[in-house]
C-alpha atoms as one frame of an Amber mdcrd trajectory, in Angstrom:
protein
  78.881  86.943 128.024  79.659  84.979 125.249  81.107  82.171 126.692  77.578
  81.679 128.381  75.942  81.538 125.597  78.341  79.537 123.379  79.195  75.592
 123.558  82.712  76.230 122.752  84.684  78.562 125.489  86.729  81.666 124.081
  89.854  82.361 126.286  89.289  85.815 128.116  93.172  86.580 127.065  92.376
  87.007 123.394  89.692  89.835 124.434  92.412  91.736 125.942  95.260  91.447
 122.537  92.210  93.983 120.278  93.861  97.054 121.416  96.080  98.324 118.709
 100.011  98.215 120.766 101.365  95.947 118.383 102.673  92.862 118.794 102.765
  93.840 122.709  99.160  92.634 123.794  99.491  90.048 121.806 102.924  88.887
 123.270 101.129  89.512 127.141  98.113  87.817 126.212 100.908  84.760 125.159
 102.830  84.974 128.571 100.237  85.115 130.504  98.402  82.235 129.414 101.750
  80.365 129.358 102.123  81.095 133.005  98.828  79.690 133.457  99.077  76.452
 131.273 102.605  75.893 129.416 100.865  74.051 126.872  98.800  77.525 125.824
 100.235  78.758 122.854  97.707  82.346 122.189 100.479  84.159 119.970  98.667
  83.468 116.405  95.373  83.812 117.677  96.037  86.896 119.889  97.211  88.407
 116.387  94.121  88.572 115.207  92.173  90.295 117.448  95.138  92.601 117.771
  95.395  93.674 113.965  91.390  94.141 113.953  92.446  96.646 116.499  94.943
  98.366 114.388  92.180  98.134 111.381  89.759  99.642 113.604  91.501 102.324
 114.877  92.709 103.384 111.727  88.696 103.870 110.280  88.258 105.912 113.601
  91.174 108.109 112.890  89.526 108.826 109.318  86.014 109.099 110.484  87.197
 111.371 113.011  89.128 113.125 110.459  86.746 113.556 107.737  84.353 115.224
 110.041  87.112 117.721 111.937  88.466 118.973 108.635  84.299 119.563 107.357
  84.429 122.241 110.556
């Protein structure tokens, strides 16, 4: 969706690194888009994505908390 309403295209792969498995999406988001173009180096900018889903899950894990231990 956003790369229809953007001028500048955002690779799918770096969608995929925001789960929080550490440094493993990242490092499949990497080989596959080196399989696809050997000049597509994703590691550092799959990172990101991938630690805002580390950051993220960690706030859901206390939000989740704070509420189970108010029972």
């Amino acid at each position: 969706l956003l790369n229809l309403c953007s001028k500048n295209k955002i690779n799918p792969l770096i969608g995929s690194a925001g789960v929080s498995a550490v440094p493993m999406a990242a490092r499949v988001s990497n080989k596959v888009g080196l399989e696809s173009d050997a000049q597509n180096f994703l590691l550092m900018h799959a990172m990101g994505p991938n630690v805002a889903g580390v950051i993220g899950s960690a706030i859901a894990a206390g939000v989740m908390l704070k509420y189970v231990l108010a029972m």
